[in-house]
PARO-24003 format. One record per residue: x, y, z of N, C-alpha, C, O in turn; residue number from 1. Coordinates in steps of 0.05 Angstrom, whole numbers, plus 5000, padded with zeros to 4 digits. Last residue first. Layout:
<recs>
- X | Y | Z | X | Y | Z | X | Y | Z | X | Y | Z | NUM
...
</recs>
This chain:
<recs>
- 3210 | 7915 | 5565 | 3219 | 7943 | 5566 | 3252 | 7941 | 5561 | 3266 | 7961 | 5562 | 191
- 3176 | 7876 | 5563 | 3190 | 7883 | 5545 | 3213 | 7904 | 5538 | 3228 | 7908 | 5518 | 190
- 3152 | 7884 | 5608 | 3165 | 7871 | 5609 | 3190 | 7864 | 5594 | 3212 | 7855 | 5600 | 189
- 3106 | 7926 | 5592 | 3141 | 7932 | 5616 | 3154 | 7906 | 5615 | 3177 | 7910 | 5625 | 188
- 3087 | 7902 | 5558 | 3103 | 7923 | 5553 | 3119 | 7929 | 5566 | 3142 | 7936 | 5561 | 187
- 3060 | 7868 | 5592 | 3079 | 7853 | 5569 | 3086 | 7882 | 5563 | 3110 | 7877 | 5569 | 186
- 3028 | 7897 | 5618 | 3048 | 7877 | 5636 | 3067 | 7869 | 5614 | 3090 | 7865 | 5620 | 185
- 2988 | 7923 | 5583 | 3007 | 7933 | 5602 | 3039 | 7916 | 5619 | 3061 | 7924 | 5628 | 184
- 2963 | 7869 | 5568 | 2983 | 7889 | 5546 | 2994 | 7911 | 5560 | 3012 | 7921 | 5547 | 183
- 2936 | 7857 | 5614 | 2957 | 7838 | 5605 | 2971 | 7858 | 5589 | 2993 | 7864 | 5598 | 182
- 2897 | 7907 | 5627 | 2930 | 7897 | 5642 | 2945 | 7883 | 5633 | 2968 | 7886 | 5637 | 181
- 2868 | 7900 | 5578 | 2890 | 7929 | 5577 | 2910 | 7923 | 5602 | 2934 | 7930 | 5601 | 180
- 2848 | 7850 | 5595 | 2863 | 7860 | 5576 | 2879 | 7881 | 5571 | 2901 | 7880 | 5560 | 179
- 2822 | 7878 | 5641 | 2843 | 7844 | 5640 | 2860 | 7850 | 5622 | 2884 | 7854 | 5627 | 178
- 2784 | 7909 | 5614 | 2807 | 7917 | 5635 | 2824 | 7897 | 5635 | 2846 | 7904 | 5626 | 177
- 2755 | 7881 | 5587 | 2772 | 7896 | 5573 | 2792 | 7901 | 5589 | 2815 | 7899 | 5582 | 176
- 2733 | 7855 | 5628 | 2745 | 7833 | 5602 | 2765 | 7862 | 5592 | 2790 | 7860 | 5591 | 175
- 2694 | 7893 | 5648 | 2718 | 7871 | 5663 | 2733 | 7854 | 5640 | 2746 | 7835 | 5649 | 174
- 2702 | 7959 | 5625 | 2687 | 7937 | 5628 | 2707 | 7906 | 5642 | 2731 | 7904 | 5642 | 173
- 2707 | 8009 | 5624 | 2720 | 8001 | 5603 | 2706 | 7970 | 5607 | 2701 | 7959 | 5585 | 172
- 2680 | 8038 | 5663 | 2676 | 8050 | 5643 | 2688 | 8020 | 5612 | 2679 | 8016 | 5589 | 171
- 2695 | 8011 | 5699 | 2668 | 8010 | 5704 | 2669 | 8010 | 5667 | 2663 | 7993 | 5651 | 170
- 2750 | 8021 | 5710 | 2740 | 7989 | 5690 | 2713 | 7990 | 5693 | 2703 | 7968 | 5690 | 169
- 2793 | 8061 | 5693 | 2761 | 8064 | 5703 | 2748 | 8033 | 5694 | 2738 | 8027 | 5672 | 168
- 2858 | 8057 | 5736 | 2832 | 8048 | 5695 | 2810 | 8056 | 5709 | 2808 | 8057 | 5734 | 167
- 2923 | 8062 | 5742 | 2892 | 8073 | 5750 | 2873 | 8072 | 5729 | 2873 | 8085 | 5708 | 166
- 2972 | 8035 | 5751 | 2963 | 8034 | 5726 | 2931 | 8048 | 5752 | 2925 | 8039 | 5774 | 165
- 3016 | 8046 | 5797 | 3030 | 8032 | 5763 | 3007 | 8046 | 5736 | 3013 | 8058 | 5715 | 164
- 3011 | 8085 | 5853 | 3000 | 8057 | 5830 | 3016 | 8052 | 5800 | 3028 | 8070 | 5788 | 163
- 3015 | 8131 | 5872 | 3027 | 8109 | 5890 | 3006 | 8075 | 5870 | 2995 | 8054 | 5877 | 162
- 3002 | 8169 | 5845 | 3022 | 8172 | 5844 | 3033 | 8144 | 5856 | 3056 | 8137 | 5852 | 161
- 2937 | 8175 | 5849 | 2949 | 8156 | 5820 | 2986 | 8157 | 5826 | 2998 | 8144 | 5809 | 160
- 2910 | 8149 | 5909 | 2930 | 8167 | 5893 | 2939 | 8159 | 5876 | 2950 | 8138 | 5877 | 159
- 2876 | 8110 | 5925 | 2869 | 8129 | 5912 | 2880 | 8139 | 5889 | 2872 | 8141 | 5866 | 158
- 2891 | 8138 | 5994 | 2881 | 8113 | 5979 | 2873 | 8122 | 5948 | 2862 | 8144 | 5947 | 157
- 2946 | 8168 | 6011 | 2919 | 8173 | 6005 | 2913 | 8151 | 5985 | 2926 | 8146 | 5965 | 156
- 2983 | 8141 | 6071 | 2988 | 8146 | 6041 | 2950 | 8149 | 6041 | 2933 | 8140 | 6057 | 155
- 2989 | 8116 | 6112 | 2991 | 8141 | 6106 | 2995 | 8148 | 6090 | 3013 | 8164 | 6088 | 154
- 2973 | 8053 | 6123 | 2995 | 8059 | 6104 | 3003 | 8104 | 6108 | 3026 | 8112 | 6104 | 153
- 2938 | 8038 | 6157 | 2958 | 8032 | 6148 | 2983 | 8044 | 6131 | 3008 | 8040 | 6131 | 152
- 2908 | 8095 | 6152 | 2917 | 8085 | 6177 | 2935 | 8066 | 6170 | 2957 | 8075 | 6178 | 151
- 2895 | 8105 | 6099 | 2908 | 8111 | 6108 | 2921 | 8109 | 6134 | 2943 | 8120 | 6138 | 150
- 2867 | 8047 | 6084 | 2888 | 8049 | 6068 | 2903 | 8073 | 6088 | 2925 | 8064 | 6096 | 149
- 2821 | 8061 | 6131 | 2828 | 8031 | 6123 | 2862 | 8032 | 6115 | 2879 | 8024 | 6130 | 148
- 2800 | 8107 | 6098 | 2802 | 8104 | 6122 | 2832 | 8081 | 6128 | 2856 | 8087 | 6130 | 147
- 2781 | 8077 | 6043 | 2803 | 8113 | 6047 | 2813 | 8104 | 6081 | 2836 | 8096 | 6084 | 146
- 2749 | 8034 | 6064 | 2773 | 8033 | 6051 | 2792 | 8055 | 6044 | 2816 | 8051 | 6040 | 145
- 2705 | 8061 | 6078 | 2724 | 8054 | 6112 | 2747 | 8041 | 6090 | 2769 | 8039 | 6102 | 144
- 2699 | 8095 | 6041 | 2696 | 8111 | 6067 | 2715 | 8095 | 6075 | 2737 | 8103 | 6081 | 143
- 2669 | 8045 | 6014 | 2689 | 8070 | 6006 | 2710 | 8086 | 6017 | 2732 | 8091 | 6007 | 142
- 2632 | 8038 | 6036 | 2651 | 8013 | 6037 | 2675 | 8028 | 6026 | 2698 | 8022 | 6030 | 141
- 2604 | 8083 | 6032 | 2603 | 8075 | 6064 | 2634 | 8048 | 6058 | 2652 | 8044 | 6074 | 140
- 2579 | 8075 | 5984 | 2600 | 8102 | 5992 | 2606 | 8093 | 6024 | 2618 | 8111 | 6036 | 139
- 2557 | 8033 | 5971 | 2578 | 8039 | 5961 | 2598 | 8057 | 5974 | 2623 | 8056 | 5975 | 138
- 2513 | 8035 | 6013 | 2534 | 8016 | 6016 | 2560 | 8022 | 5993 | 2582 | 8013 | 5998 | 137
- 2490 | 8075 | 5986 | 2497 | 8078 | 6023 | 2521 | 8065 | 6019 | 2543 | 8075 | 6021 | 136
- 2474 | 8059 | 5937 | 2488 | 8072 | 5933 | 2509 | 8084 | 5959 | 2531 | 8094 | 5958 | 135
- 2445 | 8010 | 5958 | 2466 | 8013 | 5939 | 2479 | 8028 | 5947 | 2496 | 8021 | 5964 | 134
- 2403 | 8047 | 5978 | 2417 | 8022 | 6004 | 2437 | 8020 | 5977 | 2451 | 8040 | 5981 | 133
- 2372 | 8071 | 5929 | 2387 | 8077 | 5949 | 2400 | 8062 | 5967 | 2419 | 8078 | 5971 | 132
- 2368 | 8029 | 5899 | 2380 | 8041 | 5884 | 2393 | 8058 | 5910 | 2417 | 8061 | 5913 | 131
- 2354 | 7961 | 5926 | 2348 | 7993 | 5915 | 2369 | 7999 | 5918 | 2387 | 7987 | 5929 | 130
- 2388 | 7902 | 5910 | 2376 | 7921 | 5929 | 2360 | 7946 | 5928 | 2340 | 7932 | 5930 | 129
- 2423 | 7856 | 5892 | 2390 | 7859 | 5890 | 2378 | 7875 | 5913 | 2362 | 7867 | 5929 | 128
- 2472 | 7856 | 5887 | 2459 | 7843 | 5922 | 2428 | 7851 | 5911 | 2410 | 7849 | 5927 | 127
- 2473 | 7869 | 5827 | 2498 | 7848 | 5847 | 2476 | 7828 | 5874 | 2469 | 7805 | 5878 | 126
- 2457 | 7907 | 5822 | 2442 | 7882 | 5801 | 2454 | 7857 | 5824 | 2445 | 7836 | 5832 | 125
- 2482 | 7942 | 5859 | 2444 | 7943 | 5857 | 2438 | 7917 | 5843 | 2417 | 7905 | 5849 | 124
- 2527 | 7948 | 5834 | 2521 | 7930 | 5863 | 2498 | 7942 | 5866 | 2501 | 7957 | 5885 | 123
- 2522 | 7968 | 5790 | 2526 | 7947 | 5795 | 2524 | 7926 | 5822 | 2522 | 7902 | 5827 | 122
- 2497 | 8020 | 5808 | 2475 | 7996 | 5789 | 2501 | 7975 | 5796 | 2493 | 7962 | 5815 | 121
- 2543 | 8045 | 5825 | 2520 | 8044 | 5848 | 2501 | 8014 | 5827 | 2496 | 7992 | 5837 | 120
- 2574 | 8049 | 5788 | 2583 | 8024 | 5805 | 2563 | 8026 | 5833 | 2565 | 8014 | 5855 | 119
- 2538 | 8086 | 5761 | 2550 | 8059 | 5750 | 2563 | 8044 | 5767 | 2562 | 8020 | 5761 | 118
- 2552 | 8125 | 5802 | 2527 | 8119 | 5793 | 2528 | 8093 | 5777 | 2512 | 8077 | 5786 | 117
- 2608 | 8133 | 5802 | 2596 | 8129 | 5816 | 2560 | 8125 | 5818 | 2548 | 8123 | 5839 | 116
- 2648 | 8114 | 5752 | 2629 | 8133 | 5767 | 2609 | 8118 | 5780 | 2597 | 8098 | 5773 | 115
- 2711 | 8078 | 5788 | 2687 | 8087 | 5757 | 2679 | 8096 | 5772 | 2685 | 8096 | 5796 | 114
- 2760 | 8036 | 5792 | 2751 | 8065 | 5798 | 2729 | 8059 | 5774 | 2728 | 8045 | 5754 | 113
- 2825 | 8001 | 5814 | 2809 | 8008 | 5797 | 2782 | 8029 | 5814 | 2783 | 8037 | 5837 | 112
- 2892 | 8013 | 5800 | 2871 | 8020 | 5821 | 2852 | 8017 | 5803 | 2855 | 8025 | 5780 | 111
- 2955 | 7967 | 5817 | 2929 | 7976 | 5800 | 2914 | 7984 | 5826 | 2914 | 7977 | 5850 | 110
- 3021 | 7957 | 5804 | 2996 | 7953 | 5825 | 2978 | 7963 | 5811 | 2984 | 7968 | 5788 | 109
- 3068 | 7898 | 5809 | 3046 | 7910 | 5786 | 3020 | 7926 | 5793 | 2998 | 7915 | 5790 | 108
- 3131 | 7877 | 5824 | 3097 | 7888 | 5828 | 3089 | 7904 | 5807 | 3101 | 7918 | 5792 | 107
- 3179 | 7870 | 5819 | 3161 | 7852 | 5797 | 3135 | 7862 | 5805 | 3116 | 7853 | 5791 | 106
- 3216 | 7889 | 5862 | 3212 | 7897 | 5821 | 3189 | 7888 | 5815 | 3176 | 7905 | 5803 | 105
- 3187 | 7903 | 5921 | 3181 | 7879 | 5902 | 3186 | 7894 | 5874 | 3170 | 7909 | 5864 | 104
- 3166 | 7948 | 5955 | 3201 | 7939 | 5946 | 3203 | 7925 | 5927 | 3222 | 7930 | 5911 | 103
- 3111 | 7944 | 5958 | 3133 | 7961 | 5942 | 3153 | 7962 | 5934 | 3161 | 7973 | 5913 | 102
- 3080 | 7919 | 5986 | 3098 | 7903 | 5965 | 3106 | 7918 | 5955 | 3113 | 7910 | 5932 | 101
- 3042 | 7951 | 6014 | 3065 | 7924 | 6025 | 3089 | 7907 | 6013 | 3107 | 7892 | 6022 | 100
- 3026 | 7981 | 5975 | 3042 | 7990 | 6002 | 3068 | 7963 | 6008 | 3093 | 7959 | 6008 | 99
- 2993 | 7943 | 5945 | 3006 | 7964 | 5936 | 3026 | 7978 | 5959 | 3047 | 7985 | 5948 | 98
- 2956 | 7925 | 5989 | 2984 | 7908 | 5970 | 2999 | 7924 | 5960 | 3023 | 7920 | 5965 | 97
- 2924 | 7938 | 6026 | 2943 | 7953 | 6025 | 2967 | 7943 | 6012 | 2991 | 7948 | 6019 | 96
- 2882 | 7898 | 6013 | 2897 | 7888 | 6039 | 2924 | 7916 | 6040 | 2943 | 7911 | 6054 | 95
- 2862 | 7881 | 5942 | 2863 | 7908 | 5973 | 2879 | 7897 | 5993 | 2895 | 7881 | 5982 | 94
- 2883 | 7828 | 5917 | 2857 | 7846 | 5923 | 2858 | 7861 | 5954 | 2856 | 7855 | 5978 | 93
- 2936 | 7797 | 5890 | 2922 | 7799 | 5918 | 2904 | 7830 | 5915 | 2916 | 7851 | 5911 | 92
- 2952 | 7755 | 5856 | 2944 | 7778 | 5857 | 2936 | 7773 | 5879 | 2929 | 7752 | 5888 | 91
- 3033 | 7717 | 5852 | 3003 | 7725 | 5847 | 2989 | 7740 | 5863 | 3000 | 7746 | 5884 | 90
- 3096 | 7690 | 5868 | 3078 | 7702 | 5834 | 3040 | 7700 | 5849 | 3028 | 7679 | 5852 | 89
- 3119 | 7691 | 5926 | 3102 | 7685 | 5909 | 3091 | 7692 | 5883 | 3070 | 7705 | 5885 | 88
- 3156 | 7716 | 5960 | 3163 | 7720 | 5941 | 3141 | 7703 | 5914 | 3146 | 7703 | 5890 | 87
- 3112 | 7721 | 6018 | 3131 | 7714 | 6002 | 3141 | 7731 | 5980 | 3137 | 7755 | 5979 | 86
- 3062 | 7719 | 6039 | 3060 | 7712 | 6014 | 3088 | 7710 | 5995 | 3090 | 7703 | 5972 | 85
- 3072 | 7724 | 6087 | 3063 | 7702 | 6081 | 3057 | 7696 | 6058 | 3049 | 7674 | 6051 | 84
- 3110 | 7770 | 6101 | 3125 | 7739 | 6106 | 3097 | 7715 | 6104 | 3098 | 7694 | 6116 | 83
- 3066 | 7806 | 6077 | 3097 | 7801 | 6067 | 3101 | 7776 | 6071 | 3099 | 7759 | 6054 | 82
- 3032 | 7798 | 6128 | 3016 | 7795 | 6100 | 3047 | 7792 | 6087 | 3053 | 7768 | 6086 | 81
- 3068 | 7810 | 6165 | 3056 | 7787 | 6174 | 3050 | 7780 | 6141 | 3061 | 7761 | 6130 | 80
- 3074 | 7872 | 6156 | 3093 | 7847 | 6154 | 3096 | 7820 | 6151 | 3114 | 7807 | 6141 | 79
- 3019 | 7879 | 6172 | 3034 | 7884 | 6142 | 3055 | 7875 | 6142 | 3059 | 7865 | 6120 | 78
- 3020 | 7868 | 6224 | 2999 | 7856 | 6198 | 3011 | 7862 | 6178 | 3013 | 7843 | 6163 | 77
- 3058 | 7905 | 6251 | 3064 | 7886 | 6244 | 3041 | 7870 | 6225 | 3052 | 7857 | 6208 | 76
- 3048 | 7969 | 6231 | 3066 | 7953 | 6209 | 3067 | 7921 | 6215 | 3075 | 7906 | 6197 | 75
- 3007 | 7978 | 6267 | 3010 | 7982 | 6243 | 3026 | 7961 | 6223 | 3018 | 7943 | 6207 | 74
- 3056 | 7973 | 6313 | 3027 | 7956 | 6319 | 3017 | 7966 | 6289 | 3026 | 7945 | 6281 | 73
- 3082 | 8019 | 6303 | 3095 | 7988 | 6304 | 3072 | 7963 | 6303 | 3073 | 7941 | 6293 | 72
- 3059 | 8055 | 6303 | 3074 | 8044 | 6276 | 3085 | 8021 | 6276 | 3094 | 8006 | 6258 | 71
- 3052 | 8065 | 6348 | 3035 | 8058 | 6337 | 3033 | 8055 | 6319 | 3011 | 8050 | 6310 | 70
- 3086 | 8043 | 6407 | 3088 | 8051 | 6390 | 3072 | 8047 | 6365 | 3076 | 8024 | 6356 | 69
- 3058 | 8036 | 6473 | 3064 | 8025 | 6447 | 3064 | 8039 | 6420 | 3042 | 8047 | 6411 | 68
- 3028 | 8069 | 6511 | 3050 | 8057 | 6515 | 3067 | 8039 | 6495 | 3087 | 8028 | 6503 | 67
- 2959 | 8034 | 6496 | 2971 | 8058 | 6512 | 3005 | 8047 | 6520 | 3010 | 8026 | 6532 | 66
- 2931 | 8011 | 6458 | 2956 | 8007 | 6454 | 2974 | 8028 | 6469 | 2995 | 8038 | 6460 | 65
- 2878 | 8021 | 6474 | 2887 | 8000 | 6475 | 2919 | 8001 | 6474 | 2930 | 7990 | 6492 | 64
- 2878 | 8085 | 6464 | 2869 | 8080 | 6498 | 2884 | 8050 | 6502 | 2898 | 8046 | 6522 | 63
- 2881 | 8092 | 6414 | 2907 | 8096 | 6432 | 2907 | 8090 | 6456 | 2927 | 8089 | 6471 | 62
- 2837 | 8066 | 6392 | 2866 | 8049 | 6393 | 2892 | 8060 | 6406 | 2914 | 8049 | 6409 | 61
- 2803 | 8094 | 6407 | 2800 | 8066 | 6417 | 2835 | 8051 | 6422 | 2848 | 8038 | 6439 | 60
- 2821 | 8139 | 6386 | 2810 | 8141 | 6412 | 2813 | 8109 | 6425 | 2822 | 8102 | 6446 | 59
- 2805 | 8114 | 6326 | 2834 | 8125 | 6339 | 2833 | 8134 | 6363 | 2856 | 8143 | 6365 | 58
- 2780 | 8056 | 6300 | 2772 | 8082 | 6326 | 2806 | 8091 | 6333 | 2824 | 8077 | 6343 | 57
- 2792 | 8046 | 6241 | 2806 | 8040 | 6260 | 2797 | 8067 | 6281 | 2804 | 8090 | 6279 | 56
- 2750 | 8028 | 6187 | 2770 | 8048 | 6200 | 2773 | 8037 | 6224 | 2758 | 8018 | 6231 | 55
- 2763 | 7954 | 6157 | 2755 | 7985 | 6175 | 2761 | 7998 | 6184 | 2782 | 7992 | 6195 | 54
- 2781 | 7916 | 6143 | 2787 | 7935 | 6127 | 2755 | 7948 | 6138 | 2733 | 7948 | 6127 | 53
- 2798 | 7862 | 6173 | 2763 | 7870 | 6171 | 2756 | 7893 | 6154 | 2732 | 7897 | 6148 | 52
- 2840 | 7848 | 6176 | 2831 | 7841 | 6152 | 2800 | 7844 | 6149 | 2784 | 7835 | 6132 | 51
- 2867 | 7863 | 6220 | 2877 | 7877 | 6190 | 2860 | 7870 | 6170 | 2862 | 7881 | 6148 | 50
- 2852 | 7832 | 6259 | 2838 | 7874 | 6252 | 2850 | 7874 | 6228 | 2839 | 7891 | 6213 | 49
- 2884 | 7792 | 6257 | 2851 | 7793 | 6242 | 2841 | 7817 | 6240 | 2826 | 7824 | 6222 | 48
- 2934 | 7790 | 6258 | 2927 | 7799 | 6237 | 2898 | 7801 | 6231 | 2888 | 7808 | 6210 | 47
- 2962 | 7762 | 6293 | 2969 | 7788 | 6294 | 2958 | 7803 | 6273 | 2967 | 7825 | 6267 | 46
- 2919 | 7711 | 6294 | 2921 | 7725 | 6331 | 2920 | 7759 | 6312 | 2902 | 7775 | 6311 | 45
- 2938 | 7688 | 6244 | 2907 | 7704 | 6246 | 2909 | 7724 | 6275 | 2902 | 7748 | 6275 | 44
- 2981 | 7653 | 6243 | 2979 | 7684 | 6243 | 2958 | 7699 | 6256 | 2959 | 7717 | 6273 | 43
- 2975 | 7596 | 6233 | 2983 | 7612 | 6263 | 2990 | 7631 | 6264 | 3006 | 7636 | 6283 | 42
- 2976 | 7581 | 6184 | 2996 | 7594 | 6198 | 3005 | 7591 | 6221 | 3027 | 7587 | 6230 | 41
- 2918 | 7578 | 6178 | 2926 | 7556 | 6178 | 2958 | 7561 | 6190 | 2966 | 7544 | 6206 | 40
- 2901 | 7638 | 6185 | 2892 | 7626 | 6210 | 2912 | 7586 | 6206 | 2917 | 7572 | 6226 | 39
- 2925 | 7659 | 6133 | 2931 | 7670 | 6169 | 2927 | 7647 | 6187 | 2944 | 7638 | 6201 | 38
- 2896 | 7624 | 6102 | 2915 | 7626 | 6094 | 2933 | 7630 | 6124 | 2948 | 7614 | 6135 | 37
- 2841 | 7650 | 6114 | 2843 | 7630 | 6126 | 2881 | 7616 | 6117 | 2888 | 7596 | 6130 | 36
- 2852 | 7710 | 6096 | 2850 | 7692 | 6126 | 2857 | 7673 | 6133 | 2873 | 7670 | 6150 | 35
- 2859 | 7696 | 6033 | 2874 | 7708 | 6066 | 2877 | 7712 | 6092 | 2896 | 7716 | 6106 | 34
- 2811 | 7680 | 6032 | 2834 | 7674 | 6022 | 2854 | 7676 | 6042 | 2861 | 7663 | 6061 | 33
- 2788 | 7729 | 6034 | 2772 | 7705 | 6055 | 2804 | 7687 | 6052 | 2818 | 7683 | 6073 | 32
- 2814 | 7778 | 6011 | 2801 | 7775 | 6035 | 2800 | 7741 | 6056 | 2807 | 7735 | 6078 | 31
- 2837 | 7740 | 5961 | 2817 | 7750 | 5966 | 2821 | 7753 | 5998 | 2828 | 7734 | 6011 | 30
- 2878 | 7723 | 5906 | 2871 | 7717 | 5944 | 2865 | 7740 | 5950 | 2880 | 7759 | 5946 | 29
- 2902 | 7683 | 5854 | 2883 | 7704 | 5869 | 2867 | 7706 | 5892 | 2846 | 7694 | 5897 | 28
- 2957 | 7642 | 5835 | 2937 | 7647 | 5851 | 2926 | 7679 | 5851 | 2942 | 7698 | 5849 | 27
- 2965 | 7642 | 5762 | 2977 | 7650 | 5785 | 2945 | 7646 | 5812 | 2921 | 7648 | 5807 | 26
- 2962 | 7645 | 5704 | 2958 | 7615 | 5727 | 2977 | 7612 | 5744 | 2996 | 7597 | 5746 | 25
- 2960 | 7684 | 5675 | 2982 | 7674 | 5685 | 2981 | 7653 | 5704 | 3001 | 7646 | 5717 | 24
- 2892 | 7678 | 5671 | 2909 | 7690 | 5647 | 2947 | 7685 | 5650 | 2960 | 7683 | 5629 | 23
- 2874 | 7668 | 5720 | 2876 | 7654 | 5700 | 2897 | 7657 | 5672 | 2911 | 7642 | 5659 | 22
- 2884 | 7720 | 5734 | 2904 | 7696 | 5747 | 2897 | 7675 | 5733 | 2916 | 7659 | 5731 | 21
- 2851 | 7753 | 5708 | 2886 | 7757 | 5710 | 2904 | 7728 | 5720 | 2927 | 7720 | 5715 | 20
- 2804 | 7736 | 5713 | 2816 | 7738 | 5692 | 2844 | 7741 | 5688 | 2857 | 7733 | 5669 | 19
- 2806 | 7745 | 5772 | 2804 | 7723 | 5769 | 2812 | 7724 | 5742 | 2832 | 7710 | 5740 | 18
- 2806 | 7797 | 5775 | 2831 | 7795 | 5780 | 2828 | 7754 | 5785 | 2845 | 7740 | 5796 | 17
- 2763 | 7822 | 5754 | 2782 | 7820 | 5738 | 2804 | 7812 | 5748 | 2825 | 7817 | 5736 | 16
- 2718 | 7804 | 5790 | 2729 | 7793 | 5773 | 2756 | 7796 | 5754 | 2767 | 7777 | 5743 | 15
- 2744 | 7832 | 5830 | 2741 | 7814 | 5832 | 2747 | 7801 | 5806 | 2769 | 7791 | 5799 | 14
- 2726 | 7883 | 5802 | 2756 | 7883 | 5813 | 2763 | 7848 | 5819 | 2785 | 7840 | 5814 | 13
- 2677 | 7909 | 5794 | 2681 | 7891 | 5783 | 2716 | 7877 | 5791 | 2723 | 7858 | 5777 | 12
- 2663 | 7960 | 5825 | 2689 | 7965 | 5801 | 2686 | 7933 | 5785 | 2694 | 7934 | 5762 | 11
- 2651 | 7967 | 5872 | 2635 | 7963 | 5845 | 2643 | 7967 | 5824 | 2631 | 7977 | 5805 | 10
- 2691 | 8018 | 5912 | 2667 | 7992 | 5908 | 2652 | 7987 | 5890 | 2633 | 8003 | 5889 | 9
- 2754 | 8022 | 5886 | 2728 | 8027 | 5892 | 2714 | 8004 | 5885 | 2716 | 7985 | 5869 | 8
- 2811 | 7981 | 5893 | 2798 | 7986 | 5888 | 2761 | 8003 | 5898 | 2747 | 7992 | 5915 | 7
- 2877 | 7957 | 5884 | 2862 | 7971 | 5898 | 2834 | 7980 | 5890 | 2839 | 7993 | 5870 | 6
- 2907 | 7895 | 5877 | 2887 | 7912 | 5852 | 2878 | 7922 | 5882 | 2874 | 7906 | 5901 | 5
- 2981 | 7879 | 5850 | 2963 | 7889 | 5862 | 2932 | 7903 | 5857 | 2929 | 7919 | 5839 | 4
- 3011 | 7825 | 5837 | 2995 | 7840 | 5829 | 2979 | 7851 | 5839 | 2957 | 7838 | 5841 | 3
- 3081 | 7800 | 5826 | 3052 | 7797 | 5842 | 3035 | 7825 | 5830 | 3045 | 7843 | 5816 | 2
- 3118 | 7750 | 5792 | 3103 | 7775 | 5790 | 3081 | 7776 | 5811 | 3065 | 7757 | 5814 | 1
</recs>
C-alpha cells in the first residue's frame, strides 16, 4: 500500500503521516527523505528542482529548455520519484504522490486542509512568530504548492476529484485524522 498526503500549510500532515506509518510500519518520506534517498542513487542531478516545490519561472524555463519538449523535462522527476520508490508499501508527503502513483491499486491518496486562521495559529505556535509573518508564510507556501502541483502535474492541487479522501484535520485534529484514515483503509479493503 502506498499513501499519499497532499497538503495545505498547517494541516499537521506531518504528523499524521508519522501516525500512519507507525500504525502499518511502513516507511514515511518526507521531502528531506527524499533527497537524500535521490542523492544516495545517483538521481538528485534529474531531480533536485523537483524537490524545492516551487513555482517554476515559465520565461526561465522555456528560455532553459529552448528546443525540448516540456512534458518531457516535467515527467522525467516524476518518473525518477516512481523508479525510486517502487512498488514499496509507504507514505510519501507532497512530491505530487497522488499524480505519480495513480496507476498503483493500492494507493491511498489524501488531502489535507483546514481554515485558514487555525492553520495560521499553528504555524504561529510551530516557528514562534507573529500572527502576521504566519499567516505570509502560510499563504505564500500555499501559492508555490498550487503552483508547484500544477506545473507538474496539470491537474488543480486541491481537487477533491483527483484524491481518495479530503479531511479538514485542522478541524478534526492529528490523532483523529490517523484514525478516520486507518478506518478508511480497512473499509476499502474490506470491500
Amino acid at each position: 500500500m502506498i499513501i499519499t498526503i497532499a497538503r495545505q500549510c498547517g494541516c499537521g500532515a506531518a504528523n499524521v503521516g508519522k501516525l500512519l506509518s507507525k500504525h502499518y510500519g511502513i516507511p514515511f518520506y518526507t521531502r528531506k527523505n527524499l533527497l537524500e534517498m535521490a542523492d544516495k542513487r545517483g538521481m538528485l542531478d534529474e531531480m533536485e528542482s523537483f524537490f524545492d516545490e516551487r513555482p517554476v519561472d515559465e520565461l526561465l524555463f522555456a528560455i532553459s529548455s529552448f528546443g525540448e519538449n516540456r512534458r518531457d523535462l516535467t515527467e522525467k522527476p516524476l518518473h525518477a520519484l516512481a523508479a525510486m520508490i517502487g512498488d514499496e508499501d509507504c507514505i510519501i508527503i507532497g512530491r505530487c504522490g497522488n499524480y505519480i502513483f495513480r496507476e498503483r491499486k493500492d494507493l491511498v491518496s489524501l488531502f489535507l486542509k483546514g481554515g485558514l486562521d487555525e492553520r495560521v495559529d499553528a504555524v504561529q505556535q510551530e516557528q514562534h512568530i507573529s500572527f502576521a509573518d504566519a499567516k505570509d508564510f502560510v499563504e505564500h507556501t500555499d501559492e508555490c504548492r498550487e503552483a508547484y502541483h500544477k506545473y507538474y502535474t496539470e491537474l488543480t492541487w486541491g481537487n477533491a476529484q483527483d484524491y481518495d479522501l479530503c479531511v479538514d484535520s485542522v478541524r478534526l485534529g492529528t490523532e483523529k485524522t490517523a484514525r478516520f484514515i486507518e478506518q478508511y483503509i480497512q473499509e476499502i479493503k474490506n470491500k
